[in-house]
Structures are given as structure tokens and as C-alpha cells.
N, C-alpha and C positions, 0 to 999 in steps of 0.2 A: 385888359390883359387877363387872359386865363391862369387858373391857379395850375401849377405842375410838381409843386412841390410839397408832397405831405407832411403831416404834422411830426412821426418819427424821426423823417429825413431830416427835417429843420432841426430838431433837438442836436441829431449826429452833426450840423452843419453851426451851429452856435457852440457845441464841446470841441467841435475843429478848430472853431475860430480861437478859441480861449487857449487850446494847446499854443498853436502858430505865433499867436502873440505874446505868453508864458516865455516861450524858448526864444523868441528875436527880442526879449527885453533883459532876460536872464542868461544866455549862451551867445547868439547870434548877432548880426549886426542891428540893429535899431531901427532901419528902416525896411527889416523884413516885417516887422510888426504891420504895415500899411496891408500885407498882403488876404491879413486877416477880417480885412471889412468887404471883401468877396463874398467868403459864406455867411456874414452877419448880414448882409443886402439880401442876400439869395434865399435866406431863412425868413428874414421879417417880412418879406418879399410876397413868399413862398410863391416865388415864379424864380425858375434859372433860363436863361438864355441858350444854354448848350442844351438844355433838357427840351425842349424846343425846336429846337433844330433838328435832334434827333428823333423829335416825336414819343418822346416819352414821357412819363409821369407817376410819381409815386402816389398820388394823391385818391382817397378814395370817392366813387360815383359822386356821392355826395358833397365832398367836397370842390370840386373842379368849376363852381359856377364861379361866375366871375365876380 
């Protein structure tokens, strides 16, 4: 699996994730918190499946080997 997601993006995609589950444990229903293991997969990952599809990637020359 090729890497497509750089290391900035991951950061912004683990601060997302902490917001989404912040506000579905604190405001929201309880089970929007589940929603937040997308971008903690997609960061630890650092492969996204949409990013992919699209052909795109954040990630710099040197990072992208497999």
C-alpha cells in the first residue's frame, strides 16, 4: 500500500479526529464519537482511500515509498 498521506495532513487528520469525538461525547450523540476512528486510521495509516481514487497525495518524493 502506497503512502498518500503526509505527515502535516496526519497531524490536521488526528486534531480532527480529537475535535469529532470532543463534541459527540460532550454535545452530540455518543455514537457520532465512532465517526472519529476515520481520520485516526487515515493518519496512522497515512494512506486515505478517497486520496486514491483521486490520485492524489500530500505526501512528500520521499515519503511515498511503500
Amino acid at each position: 500500500m502506497k503512502k498518500n498521506v503526509g505527515a502535516v495532513d496526519g497531524v490536521i487528520r488526528l486534531i480532527l479526529s480529537f475535535v469529532i469525538f470532543s463534541f459527540a461525547i460532550l454535545h452530540g450523540p455518543w455514537w457520532i464519537a465512532f465517526l472519529a476512528i476515520i481520520p485516526i486510521a487515515t493518519a496512522t495509516l497515512f494512506y486515505c482511500p478517497l486520496y486514491d481514487i483521486a490520485g492524489f497525495s500530500t505526501c512528500d518524493k520521499g515519503e511515498e515509498k511503500a
